[in-house]
SETI-369034 format. One record per residue (C-alpha): x, y, z; residue number from 1; residue in one letter. Coordinates in Angstrom, 1 decimal, m for minus. Example, Ala and Ser with C-alpha at 12.3 -4.5 7.8 and 13.67 -1.06 7.14 Angstrom:
<recs>
12.3;m4.5;7.8;1;A
13.7;m1.1;7.1;2;S
</recs>
This chain:
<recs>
230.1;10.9;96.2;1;X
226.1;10.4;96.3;2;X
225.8;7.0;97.5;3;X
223.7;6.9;100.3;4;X
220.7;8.7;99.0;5;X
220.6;6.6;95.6;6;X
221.0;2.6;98.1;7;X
218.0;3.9;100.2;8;X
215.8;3.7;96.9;9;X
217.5;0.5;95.6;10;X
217.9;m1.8;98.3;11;X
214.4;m3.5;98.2;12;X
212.8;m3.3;95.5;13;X
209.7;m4.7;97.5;14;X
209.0;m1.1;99.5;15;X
209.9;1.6;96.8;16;X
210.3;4.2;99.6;17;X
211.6;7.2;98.0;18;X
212.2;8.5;94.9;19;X
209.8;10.2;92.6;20;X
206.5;8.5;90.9;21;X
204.5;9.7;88.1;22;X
201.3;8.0;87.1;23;X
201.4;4.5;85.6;24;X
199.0;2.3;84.3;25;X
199.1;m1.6;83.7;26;X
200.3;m1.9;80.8;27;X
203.8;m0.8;81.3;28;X
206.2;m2.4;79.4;29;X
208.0;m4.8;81.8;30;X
211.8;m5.8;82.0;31;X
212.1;m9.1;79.3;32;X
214.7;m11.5;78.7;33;X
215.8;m14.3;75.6;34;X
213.7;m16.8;78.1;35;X
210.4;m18.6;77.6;36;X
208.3;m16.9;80.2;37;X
207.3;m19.4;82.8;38;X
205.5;m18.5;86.2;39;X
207.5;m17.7;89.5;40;X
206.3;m21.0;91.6;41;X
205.9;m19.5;94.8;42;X
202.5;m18.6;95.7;43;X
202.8;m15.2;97.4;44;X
205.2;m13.8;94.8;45;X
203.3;m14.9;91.8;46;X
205.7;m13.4;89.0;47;X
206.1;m14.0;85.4;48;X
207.1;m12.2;81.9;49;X
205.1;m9.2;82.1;50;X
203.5;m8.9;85.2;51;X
202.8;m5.8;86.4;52;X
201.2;m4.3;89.8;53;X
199.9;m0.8;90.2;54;X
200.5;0.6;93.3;55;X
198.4;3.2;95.4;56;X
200.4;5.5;97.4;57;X
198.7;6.7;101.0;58;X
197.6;11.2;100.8;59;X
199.3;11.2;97.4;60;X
197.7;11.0;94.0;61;X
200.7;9.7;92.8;62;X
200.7;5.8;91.7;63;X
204.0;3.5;91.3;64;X
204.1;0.3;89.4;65;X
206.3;m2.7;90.0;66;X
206.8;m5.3;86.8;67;X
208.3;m8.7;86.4;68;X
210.6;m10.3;83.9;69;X
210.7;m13.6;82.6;70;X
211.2;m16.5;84.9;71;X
214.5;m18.2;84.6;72;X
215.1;m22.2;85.8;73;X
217.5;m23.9;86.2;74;X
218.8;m26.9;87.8;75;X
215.3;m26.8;90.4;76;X
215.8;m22.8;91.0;77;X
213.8;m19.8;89.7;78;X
215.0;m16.9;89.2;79;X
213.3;m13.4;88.1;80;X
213.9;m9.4;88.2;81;X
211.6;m7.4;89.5;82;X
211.9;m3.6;88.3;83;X
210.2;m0.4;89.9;84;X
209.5;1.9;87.5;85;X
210.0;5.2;89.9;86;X
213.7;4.8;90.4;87;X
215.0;2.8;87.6;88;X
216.5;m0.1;89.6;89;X
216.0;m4.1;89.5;90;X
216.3;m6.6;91.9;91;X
216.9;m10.4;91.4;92;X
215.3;m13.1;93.6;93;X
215.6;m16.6;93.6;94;X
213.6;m19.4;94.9;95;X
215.5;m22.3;95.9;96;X
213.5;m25.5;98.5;97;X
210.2;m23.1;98.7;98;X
212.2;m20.1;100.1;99;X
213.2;m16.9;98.5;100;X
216.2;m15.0;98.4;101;X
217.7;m11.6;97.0;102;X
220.3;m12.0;95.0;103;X
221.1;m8.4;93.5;104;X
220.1;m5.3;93.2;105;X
220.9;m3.5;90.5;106;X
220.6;0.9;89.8;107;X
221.0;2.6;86.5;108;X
221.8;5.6;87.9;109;X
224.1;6.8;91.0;110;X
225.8;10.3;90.8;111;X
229.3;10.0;91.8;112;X
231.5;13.2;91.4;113;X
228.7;14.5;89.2;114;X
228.9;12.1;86.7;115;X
226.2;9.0;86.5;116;X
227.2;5.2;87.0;117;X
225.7;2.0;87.4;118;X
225.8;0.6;90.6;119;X
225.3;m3.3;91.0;120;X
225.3;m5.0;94.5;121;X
225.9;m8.9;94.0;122;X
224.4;m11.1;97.2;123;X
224.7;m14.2;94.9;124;X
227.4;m15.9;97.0;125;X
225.2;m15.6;100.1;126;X
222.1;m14.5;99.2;127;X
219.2;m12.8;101.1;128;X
216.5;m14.5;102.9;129;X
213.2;m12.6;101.7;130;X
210.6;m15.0;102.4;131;X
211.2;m18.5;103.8;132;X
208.4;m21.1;103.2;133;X
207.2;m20.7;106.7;134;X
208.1;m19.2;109.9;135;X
206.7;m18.7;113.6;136;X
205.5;m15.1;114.8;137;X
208.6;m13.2;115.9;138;X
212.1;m12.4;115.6;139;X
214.8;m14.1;112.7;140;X
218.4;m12.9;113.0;141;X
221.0;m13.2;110.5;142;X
223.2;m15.8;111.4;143;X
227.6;m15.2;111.7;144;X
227.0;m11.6;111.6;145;X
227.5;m9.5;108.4;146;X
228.4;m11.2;105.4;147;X
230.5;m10.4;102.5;148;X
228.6;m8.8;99.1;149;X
230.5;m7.7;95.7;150;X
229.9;m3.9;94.6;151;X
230.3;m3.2;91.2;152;X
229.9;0.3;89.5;153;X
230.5;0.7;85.7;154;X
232.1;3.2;84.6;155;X
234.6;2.1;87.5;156;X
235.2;4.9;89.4;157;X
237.4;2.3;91.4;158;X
237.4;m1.0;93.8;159;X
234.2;m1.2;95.7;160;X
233.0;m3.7;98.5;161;X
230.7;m4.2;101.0;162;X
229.1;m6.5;103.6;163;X
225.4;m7.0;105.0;164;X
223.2;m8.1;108.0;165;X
219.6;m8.6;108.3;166;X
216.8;m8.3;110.8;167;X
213.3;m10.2;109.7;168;X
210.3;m10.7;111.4;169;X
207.2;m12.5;110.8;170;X
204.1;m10.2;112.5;171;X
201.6;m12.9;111.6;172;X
198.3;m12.8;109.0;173;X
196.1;m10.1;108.7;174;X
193.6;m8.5;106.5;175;X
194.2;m5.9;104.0;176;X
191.8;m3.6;102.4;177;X
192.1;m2.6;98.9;178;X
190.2;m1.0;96.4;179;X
189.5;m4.4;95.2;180;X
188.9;m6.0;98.3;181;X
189.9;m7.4;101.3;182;X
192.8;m10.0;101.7;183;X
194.4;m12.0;103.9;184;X
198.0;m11.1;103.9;185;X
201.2;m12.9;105.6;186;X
202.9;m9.2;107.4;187;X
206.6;m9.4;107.3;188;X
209.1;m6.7;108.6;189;X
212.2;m6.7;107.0;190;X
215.6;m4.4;107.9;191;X
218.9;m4.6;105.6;192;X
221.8;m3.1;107.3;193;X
224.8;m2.5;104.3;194;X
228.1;m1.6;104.7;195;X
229.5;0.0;101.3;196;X
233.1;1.4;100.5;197;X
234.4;2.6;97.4;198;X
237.8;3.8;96.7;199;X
237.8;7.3;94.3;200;X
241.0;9.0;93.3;201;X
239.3;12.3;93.8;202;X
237.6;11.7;97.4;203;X
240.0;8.5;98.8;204;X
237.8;5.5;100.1;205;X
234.3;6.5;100.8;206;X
232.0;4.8;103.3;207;X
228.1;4.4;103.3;208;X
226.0;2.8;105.9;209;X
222.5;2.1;104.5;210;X
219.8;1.0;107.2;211;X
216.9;m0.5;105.5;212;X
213.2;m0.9;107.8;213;X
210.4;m2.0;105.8;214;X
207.4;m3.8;106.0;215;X
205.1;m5.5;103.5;216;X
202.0;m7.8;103.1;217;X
202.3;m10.9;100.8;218;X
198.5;m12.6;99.8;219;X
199.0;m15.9;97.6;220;X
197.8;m15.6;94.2;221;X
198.2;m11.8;94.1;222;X
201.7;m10.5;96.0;223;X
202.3;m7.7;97.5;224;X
198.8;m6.0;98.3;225;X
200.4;m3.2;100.7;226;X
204.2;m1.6;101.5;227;X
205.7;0.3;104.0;228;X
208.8;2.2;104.0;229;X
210.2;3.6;107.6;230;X
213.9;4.6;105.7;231;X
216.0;7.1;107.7;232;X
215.5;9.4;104.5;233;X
211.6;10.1;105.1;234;X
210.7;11.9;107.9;235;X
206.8;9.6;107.5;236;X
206.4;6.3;106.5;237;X
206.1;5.8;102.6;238;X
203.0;3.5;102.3;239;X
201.1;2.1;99.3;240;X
198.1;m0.1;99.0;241;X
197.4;m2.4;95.9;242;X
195.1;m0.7;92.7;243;X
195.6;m3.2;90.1;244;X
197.7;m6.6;89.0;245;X
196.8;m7.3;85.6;246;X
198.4;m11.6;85.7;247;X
196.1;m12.6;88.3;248;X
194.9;m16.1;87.3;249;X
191.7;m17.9;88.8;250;X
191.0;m21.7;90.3;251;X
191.2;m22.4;86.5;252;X
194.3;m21.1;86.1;253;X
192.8;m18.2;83.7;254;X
193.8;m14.8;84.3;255;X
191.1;m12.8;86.0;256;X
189.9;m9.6;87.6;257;X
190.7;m9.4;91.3;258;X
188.6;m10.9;93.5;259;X
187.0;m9.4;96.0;260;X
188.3;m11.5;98.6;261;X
191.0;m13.7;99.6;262;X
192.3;m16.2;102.3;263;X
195.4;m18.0;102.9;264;X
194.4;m21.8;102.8;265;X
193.6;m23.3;106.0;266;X
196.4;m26.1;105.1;267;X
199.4;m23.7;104.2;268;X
202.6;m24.1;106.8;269;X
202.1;m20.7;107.8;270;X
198.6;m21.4;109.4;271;X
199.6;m25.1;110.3;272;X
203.2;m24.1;112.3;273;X
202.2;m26.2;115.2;274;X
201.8;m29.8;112.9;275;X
205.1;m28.4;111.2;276;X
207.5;m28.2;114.0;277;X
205.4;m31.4;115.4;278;X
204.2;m29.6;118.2;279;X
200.8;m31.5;118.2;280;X
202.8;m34.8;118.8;281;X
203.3;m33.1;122.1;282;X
199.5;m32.3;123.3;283;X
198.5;m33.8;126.2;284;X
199.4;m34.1;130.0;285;X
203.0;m34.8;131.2;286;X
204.6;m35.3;134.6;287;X
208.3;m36.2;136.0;288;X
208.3;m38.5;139.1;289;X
209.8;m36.8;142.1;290;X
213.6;m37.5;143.3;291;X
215.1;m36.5;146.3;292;X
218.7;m35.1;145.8;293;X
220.5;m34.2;149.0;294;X
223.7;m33.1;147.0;295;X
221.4;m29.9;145.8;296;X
219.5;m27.0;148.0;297;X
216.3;m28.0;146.4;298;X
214.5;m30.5;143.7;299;X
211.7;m29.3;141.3;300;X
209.1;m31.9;139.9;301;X
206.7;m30.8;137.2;302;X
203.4;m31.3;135.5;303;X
202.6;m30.2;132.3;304;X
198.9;m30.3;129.9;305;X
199.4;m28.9;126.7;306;X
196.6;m28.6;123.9;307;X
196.5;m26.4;120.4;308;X
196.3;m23.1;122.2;309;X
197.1;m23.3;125.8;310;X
198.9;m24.9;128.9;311;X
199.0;m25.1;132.6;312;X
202.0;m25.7;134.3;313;X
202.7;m26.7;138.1;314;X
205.9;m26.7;139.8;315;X
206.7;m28.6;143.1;316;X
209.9;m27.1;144.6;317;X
211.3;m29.2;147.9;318;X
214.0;m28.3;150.2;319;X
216.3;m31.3;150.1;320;X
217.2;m30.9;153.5;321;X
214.0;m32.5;154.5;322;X
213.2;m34.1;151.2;323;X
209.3;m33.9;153.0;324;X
207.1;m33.0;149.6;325;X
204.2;m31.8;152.1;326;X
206.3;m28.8;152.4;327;X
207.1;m28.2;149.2;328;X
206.5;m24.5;147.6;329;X
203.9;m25.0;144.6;330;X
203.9;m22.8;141.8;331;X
200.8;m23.0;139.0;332;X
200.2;m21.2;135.7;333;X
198.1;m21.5;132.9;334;X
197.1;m19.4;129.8;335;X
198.3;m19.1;126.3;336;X
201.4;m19.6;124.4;337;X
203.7;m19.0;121.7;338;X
205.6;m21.3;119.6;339;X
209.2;m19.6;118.7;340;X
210.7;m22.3;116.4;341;X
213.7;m24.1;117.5;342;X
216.3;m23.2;120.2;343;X
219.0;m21.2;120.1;344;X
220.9;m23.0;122.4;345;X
219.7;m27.0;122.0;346;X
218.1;m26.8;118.3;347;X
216.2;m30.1;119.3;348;X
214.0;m28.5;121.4;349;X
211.2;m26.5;120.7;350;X
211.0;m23.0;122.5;351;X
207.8;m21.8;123.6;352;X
207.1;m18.1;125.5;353;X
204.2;m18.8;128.3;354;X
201.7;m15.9;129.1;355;X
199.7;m16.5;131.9;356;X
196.1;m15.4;131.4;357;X
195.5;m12.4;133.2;358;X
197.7;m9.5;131.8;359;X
196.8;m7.2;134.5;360;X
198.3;m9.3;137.3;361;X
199.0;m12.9;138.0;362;X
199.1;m14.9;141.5;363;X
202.5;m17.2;142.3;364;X
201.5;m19.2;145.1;365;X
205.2;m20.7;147.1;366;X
203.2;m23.1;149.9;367;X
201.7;m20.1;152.0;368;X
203.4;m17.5;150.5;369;X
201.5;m15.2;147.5;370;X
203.8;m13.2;145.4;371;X
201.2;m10.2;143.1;372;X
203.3;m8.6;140.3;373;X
201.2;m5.4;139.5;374;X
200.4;m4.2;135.8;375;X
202.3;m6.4;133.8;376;X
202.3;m10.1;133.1;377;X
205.4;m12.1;133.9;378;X
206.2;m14.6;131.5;379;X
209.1;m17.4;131.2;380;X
210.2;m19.7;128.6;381;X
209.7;m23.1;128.0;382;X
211.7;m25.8;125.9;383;X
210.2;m29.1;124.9;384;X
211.6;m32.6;122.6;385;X
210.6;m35.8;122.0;386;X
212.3;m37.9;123.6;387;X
212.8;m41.7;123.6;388;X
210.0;m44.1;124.8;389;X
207.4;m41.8;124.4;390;X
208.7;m39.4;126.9;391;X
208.9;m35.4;126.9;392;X
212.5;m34.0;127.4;393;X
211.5;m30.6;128.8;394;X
213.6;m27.6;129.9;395;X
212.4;m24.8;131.8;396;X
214.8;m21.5;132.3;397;X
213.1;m20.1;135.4;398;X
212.4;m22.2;138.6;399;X
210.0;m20.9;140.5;400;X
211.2;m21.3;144.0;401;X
213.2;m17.6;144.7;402;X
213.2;m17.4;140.9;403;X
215.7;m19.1;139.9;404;X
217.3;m18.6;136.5;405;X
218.9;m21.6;135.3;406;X
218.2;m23.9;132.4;407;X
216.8;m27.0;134.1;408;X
216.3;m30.3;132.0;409;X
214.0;m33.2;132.8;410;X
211.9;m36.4;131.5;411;X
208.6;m35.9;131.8;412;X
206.6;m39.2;131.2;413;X
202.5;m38.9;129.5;414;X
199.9;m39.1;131.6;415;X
195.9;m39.5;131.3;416;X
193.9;m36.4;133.3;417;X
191.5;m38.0;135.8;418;X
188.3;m38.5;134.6;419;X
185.1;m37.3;136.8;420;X
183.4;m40.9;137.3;421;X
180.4;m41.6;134.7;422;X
178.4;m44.1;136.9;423;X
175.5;m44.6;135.7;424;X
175.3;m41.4;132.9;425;X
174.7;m43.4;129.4;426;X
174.9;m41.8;126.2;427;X
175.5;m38.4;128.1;428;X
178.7;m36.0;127.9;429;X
179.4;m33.7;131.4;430;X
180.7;m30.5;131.2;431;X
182.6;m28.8;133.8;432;X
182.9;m25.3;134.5;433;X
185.9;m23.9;136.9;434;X
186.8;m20.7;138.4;435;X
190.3;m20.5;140.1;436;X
190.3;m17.5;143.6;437;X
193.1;m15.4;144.0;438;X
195.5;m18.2;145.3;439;X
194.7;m19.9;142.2;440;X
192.7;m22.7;143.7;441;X
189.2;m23.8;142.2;442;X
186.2;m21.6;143.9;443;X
184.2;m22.8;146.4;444;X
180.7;m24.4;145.2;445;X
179.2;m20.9;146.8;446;X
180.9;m18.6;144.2;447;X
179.1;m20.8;141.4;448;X
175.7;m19.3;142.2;449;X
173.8;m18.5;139.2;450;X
175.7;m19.6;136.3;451;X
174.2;m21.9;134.0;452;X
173.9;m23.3;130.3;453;X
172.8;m22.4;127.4;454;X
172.9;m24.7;124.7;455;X
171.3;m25.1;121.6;456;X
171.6;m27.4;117.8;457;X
172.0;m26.2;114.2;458;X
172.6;m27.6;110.7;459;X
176.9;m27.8;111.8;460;X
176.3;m29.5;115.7;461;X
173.0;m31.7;115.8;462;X
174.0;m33.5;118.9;463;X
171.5;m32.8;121.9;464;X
168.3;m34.2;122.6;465;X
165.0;m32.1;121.9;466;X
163.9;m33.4;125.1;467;X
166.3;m31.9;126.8;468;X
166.4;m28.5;124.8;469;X
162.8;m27.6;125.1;470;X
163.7;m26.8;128.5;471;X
166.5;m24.3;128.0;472;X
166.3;m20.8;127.1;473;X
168.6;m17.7;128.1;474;X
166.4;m16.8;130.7;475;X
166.0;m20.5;131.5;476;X
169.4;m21.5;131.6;477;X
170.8;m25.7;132.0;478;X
171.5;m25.8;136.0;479;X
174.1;m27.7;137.4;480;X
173.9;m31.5;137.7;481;X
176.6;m31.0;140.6;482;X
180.1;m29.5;142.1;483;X
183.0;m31.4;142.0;484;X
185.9;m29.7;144.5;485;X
188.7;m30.6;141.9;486;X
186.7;m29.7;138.4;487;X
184.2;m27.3;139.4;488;X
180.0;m27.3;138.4;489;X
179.1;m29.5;135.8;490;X
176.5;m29.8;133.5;491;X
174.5;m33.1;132.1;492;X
174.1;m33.4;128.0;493;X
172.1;m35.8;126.4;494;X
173.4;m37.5;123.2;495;X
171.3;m38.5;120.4;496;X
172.0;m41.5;118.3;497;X
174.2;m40.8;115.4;498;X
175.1;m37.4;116.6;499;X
177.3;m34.7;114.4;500;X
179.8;m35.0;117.3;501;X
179.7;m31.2;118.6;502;X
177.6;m29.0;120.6;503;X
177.0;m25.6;121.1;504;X
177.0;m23.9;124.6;505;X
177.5;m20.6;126.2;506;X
177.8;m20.4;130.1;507;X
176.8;m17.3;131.7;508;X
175.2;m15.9;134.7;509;X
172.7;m13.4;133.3;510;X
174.6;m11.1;131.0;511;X
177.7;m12.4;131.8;512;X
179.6;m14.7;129.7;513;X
182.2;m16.7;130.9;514;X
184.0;m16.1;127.5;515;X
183.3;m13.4;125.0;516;X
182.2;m15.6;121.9;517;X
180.0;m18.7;121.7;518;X
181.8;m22.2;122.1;519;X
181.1;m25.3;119.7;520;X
182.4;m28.4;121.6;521;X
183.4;m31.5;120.0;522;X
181.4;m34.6;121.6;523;X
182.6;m38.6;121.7;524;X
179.8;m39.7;124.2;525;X
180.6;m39.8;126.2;526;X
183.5;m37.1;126.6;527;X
184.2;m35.1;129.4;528;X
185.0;m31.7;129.1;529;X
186.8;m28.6;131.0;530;X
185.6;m25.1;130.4;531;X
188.3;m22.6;132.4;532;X
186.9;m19.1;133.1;533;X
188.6;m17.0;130.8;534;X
191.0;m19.4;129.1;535;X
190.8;m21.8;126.7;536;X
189.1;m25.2;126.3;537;X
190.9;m28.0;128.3;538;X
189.0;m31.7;127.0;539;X
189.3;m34.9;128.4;540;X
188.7;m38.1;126.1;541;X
</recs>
C-alpha cells in the first residue's frame, strides 16, 4: 500500500513539496463550482473563482501553479479549494471570526495494491488552524493532543481512520524578493503530524505516519510570495518564490500588475500585538511596598518600568530573620523583551520572556556579591495583569536571591519616575545620558569625558532654536549642562514656540555612537528624557 509517499504531496497544499511540475502559465484553468464567485475576505489569502499564482521553483527551470475555486458563504463563513496543479490534489479552507482553517485535503490519485483510488482526509469536525488573525512571535501548540480526522478512499479498499497534531509558529515579518518586487511578508512555519490506518483484505491494517515541516510567507493583497518544503521525502528543502498572480486588484479595487513593492499596514494586529493583548495599558513604572514575613526564609519586593520596547527590573531580596532591608541582596536588569501571548498556566496574565541587554555576558549584583555568566545571556520570564484599582498583578518564576524557581505573585502599585528638578530652565527639555559599570551602577561623572550632542532640525522635527544650533556641529558637539549621580550627563535644549514636538540627536564621543542609528525624540517642553547606552529610550513626562 503506497500511502505515505502520495500524503507527503497532499497534506498542504500551501508548500507543494514533491511531486513533479511541468511549465504552467496563468491562465490555467482553475477548479470551479455552481457558486457565484465572490472574493476570499481575508487579506493574506486573497482567493476567488479563478485565481491563479505561478510559482518559481529555487535551481530548477521548472514552474508550479496554484489556482482557486469559487468562494462559498455561508452563515458568516467562507469557504474555497485551492488545487496545485503538479499533484492533482485540493485542499479546503475556511475562514470563520478572521482565522483560517483546513478543512480537507483531498488526492485523485493514491496507488494502493496497484490500482488507483481517491483518498479524501476530512478535518471538518475539528478543523486545522492555518492562519489565525494575529499571533505573537513564537511557538503555538495544538491543544488535547491529537485529534480525530475521517479517511475516506473511493473505490473502498476498506475502513480507514486517522488522527492529527500540529506545531505552528509565527517567525515574524520579513521582506521577500521577487521577480516583481519586494514584499513584506508575515513568515509562518507550519508542521502536521498524521496518523493514518487503513484496513486491506490483502495487506491487514496498514499504518502511515506523515510528518509535515513547512514554511511560507503570506503578503496581504497578493498570498503566498514564497514556500518551503523541509518533508522527510526530500533530502533539500523544496523552495519556490512568486512569478506571477494574475487577480491582484489595486487601492481601487481593479485588478492590476504587481506592484513593485508592498507593506503590511502599520495598523494590522500583527504589527500592533502589544495594543492587542493591551499591553500598552501596562507602560510605565510599578513597585510593590515591602512586607516583612518571618513565617518565610526571605521576602522579595520589586520595581518594574515598562515602555513599547524595553524594561528594567530590580529585585530586593531580605532575609526575614533580620527583616533589616539595608541588607538586602539587590538584583537589576534591563534590556528588551518579548511578548508571548497569554499564560499557559494563569490565561489572565500576559507572559513576557526578558533579555537583558548584553548577550555576551550580564552582571547580577546580590549586595556585595557579583555573579558573571560567560557567553550566553540568561533570561527569565515574566507574567503581568491588570488588576483592580489600577494596580499590576505581576508574577515572576525566578527569584533572584540563590535562584530560586518558584512562581511568585504580587501587587505592584503605579508609580511616577523622579523627575531631575527644572528650576529655573523655561521652555527648555534636558536630556540625560547614562552609562551603568560592571556592577551595574551609573558611571562616575569621570567616565563621561568627551561625549557630547549633536543635534540638528528638518522638515519632520523643527523644534530647536537656531540660536542654539549655530553652535553645534560634529566636530563641535552640545557639552553637558551637568552630571546628575542618579541619571547621568545631561544636556540643555531650547524649544521654539509652536514646536513639531520632536528632536533629532545623536550622542557620541568622536566616532563613537552611543547607539548605531540616529534618534528622533518626541518633545512636550518641557520633557525630560533618559538615553541608556546601548538600550532603548526610557522618557519621563
Amino acid at each position: 500500500m503506497k500511502l505515505e509517499r502520495v500524503l507527503l504531496c497532499l497534506v498542504v497544499s500551501l508548500a507543494a513539496g514533491c511531486g513533479g511540475g511541468s511549465e504552467k502559465t496563468d491562465n490555467t484553468s482553475p477548479a470551479t463550482t455552481t457558486t457565484t464567485s465572490t472574493t476570499f475576505s481575508n487579506p493574506y489569502l486573497p482567493a476567488q473563482g479563478g485565481a491563479v499564482w505561478r510559482y518559481d521553483v529555487a535551481d530548477s527551470s521548472e514552474s508550479i501553479t496554484l489556482s482557486s475555486s469559487n468562494v462559498i458563504k455561508n452563515n458568516g463563513q467562507e469557504s474555497v479549494e485551492l488545487t496545485w496543479d503538479h499533484s492533482g490534489y485540493k485542499q479546503t479552507l475556511r475562514q470563520k471570526n478572521n482565522a483560517v482553517y483546513i478543512d480537507r485535503i483531498k488526492l485523485n490519485q493514491v496507488t494502493v495494491d496497484n490500482k488507483d483510488y481517491q483518498v479524501e482526509v476530512d478535518l471538518s469536525g475539528d478543523p486545522v488552524l492555518l492562519l489565525p488573525e494575529y499571533a505573537v512571535i513564537g511557538n503555538m501548540t495544538g491543544v488535547n493532543g491529537y485529534h480525530d480526522m475521517k479517511v475516506k478512499i473511493s473505490p473502498n479498499v476498506g475502513p480507514a481512520h486517522g488522527e492529527y497534531t500540529y506545531e505552528w509558529s509565527y517567525k515574524g515579518a520579513e521582506t521577500v524578493k521577487t521577480n516583481t518586487g519586494n514584499y513584506e511578508a508575515l513568515h509562518i512555519s507550519y508542521r502536521l503530524i498524521l496518523l493514518i490506518s487503513v484496513t486491506t483484505q490483502d495487506y491487514g491494517t496498514v499504518h502511515t505516519q506523515v510528518d509535515i515541516n513547512q514554511e511560507f510567507w503570506l503578503v496581504p493583497g497578493i498570498g503566498i510570495v514564497k514556500l518551503a518544503d523541509y518533508s522527510a521525502a526530500s533530502s533539500t528543502p523544496f523552495i519556490a518564490v512568486l512569478g506571477g498572480f494574475n487577480k491582484y486588484k489595486n487601492e481601487n479595487n481593479v485588478i492590476a500588475p504587481l506592484p513593485h513593492k508592498i507593506t503590511i499596514p502599520s495598523d494590522s494586529p500583527w504589527k500592533n500585538i502589544h495594543s492587542i493583548y493591551k499591553l500598552n495599558e501596562l507602560y510605565g513604572n510599578w513597585e510593590n511596598e515591602y512586607q516583612c514575613d518571618s513565617n518565610t526564609e526571605y521576602s522579595p519586593s520589586f520595581k518594574l518600568s515598562l515602555n513599547e520596547t524595553s524594561y528594567t527590573l530590580r529585585t530586593l531580596v531580605t532575609n526575614n530573620e533580620s527583616c533589616n532591608q539595608a541588607e538586602a541582596h539587590e538584583y537589576i536588569e534591563s534590556g528588551t523583551y518579548k511578548l508571548l501571548g497569554h499564560d499557559i498556566i494563569d490565561t489572565d496574565y500576559l507572559h513576557l520572556e526578558l533579555m537583558p541587554s548584553s548577550s555576551e555576558q550580564n552582571f547580577y549584583r546580590f549586595g556585595n556579591l557579583v555573579h558573571n555568566t560567560q557567553n550566553f545571556a540568561y533570561t527569565h520570564d515574566i507574567n503581568l495583569a491588570k488588576g483592580k484599582n489600577g494596580s499590576l498583578e505581576f508574577a515572576v518564576d525566578t527569584i533572584p536571591e540563590k535562584f530560586i524557581n518558584q512562581r511568585f505573585y504580587t501587587r505592584l502599585k503605579p508609580t511616577k519616575a523622579k523627575e531631575p528638578s527644572i528650576e529655573g530652565l523655561e521652555k527648555t527639555s534636558l536630556i540625560y545620558f547614562r552609562m551603568y559599570d560592571d556592577v551595574m551602577m551609573i558611571a562616575p561623572e569621570d567616565d563621561f569625558t568627551g561625549w557630547g550632542m549633536q543635534v540638528w532640525n528638518d522638515k519632520q522635527c523643527d523644534s530647536i532654536l537656531d540660536s542654539q544650533l549655530k553652535d553645534i556641529s560634529w566636530e563641535k558637539p552640545l557639552q553637558p549642562l551637568g552630571y546628575d549621580p542618579s541619571y547621568g550627563i545631561y544636556f540643555e535644549l531650547k524649544i521654539k514656540e509652536g514646536n513639531t514636538g520632536c528632536a533629532n540627536v545623536v550622542i557620541h564621543k568622536g566616532d563613537q555612537k552611543s547607539v548605531d542609528d540616529n534618534m528622533r525624540l518626541k518633545l512636550s517642553a518641557p520633557l525630560y528624557s533618559t538615553i541608556t547606552y546601548k538600550d532603548t529610550l526610557i522618557s519621563y513626562n
